[in-house]
N, C-alpha and C positions, 0 to 999 in steps of 0.2 A: 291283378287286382288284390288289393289289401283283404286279411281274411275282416270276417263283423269281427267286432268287439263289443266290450259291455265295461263300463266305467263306473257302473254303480254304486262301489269302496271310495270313489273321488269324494276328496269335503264337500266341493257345490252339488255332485250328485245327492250326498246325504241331506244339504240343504232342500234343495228343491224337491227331495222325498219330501220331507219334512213340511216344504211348504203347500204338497197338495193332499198331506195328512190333516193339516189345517181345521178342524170343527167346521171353521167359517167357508172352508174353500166349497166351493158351491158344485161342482162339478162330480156327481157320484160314480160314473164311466170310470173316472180316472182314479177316484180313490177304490173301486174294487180290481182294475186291471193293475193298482200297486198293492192292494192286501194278497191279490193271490201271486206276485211277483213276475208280472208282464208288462211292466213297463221296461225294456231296453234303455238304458242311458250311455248318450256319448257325450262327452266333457273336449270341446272347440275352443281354439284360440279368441277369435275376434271374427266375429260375422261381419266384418265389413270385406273379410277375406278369401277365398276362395281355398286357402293350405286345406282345412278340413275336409271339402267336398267327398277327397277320393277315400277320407275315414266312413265320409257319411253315408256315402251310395252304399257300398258293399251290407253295411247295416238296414238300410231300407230294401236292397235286393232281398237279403236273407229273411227278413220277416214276412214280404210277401210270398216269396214261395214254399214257406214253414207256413204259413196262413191258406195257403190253394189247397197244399196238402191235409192241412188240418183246419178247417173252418173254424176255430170255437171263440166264443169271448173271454176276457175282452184283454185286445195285446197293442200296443203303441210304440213309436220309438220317440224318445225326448233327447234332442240336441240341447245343449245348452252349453253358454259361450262364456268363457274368464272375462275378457274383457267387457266393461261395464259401455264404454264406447261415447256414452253422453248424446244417446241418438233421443233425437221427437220422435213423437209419433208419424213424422212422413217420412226420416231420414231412417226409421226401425220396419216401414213398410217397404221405403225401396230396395234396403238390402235384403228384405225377407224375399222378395222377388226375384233379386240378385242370385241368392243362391238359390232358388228353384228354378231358375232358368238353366243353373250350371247343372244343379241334380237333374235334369230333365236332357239337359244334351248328352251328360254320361247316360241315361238310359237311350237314348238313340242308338248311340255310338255302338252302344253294347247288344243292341237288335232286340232291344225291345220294344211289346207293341203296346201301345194304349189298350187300356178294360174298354171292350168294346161297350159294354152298359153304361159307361160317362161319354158327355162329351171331352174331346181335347181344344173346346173353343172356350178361352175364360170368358168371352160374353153369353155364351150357351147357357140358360138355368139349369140345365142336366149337367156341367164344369165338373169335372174334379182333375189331380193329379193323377198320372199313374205312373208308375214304377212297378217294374217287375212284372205287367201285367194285371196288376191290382189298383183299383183305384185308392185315392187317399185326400182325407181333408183334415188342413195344417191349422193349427193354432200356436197363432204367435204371441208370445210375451216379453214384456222388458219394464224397466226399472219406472217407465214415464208413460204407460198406460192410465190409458183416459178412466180407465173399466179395472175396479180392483180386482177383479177374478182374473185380469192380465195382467198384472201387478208383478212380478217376480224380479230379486235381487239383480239378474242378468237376463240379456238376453236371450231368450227360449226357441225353441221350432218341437212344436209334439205332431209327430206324424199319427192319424187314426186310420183304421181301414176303414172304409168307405162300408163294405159289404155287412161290416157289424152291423152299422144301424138297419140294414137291410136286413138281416136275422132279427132283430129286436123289434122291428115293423109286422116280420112274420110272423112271429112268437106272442103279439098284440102286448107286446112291453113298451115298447118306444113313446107314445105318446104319454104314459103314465111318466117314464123316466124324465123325459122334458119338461114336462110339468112340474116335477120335483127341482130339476134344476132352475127353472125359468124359476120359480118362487125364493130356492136356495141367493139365488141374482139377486133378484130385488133387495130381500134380508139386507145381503153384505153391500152393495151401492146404492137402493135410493129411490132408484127406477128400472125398468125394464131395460135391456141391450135393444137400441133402434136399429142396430144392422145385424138381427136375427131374422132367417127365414126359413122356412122350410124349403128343404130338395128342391128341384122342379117350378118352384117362383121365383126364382133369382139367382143367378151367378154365386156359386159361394165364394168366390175370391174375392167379393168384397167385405167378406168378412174373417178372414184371415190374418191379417195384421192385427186386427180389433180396435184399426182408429174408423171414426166416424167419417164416411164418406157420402157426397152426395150424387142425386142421379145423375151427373155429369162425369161421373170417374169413371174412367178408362184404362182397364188392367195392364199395367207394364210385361205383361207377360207376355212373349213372342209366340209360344206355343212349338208343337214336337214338329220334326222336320218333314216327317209323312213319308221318310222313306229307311226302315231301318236296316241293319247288317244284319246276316244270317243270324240266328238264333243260339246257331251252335258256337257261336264267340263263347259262350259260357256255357255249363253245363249245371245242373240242378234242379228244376222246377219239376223236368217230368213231365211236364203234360204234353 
């Protein structure tokens, strides 16, 4: 396995700082887990492809179990892709799928188990990803988003841990901070996001992509195999 890395000197990396530095950019999570310098950046060829994957896992492993070990907030990993690619918003959501299907067979492979606190069913409203053992919910972005706060030069994939907002819930921050974003949204597009929900009412993989979908969508997502390789394929987490 490739060791993590961190691209964050790359020019679109400094852009895409830049563009969740933004006054307008609505989204506060992301602009304090970039002021205190936790957001991870990898710099990908072309999300229609599969070459980055084995950059990308080893970077989603490492921050999940730097995160088991160290719980704090707030830390994300941002892929983000050279090629501009000329996708819609359905051709930007089925490769988003695409390569989470492949990050998600690399964690099989690699004997890891689903965060037993998520579901691993995308129809489940408890859904999230897991890697490393940690769960995670992805926010996608690209050049042809419906939703300016997904608006970005290129292709995007921001991995969050799951568990933050589960500290932020505990600490009785969380709904204040949504509130501050859900208003920041409005501000910069117009209206409210119609495929926002809380945890536990609805699937969040439909709103991952960030195109508008409706209650007939059907997550292309195949889900984890249910049977993983020992553990000890790797070594690190410790627990």
């Amino acid at each position: 396995m490739l060791p993590p890395t961190d691209d964050r000197d790359h020019p679109l990396a400094r852009r895409f700082d830049a563009f969740v530095r933004d006054p307008a950019f609505p989204c506060v999570g992301a602009k304090s887990a970039l002021a205190k310098g936790q957001i991870r950046i990898v710099v990908g060829r072309d999300m229609r492809s599969a070459w980055d994957d084995l950059r990308i896992y080893p970077n989603l492993l490492d921050l999940a179990w730097t995160y088991a070990r160290e719980p704090s907030l707030f830390h994300s990993l941002a892929v983000v892709f050279e090629e501009d690619s000329g996708l819609d918003e359905e051709g930007f959501e089925r490769c988003l799928w695409e390569r989470l299907e492949s990050l998600t067979r690399k964690d099989d492979f690699h004997g890891q188990i689903a965060d037993p606190r998520v579901s691993a069913d995308p129809g489940d409203p408890h859904f999230s990803l897991s890697f490393g053992g940690e769960a995670f919910f992805v926010v996608g972005l690209h050049p042809r988003a419906s939703r300016p706060a997904r608006r970005f030069e290129r292709p995007a994939l921001v991995f969050n841990l799951h568990d933050q907002f589960e500290q932020l819930r505990a600490s009785g921050v969380y709904d204040k901070m949504r509130s501050t974003i859900l208003a920041r949204d409005v501000a910069l597009a117009g209206d409210i996001n119609p495929m926002l929900a809380r945890h536990g009412t609805m699937s969040e993989a439909r709103q991952y992509s960030g195109r508008a979908v409706g209650s007939d969508w059907v997550c292309p997502f195949a889900g984890r195999s249910g049977a993983p390789a020992p553990r000890n394929v790797l070594a690190g987490r410790g627990d």
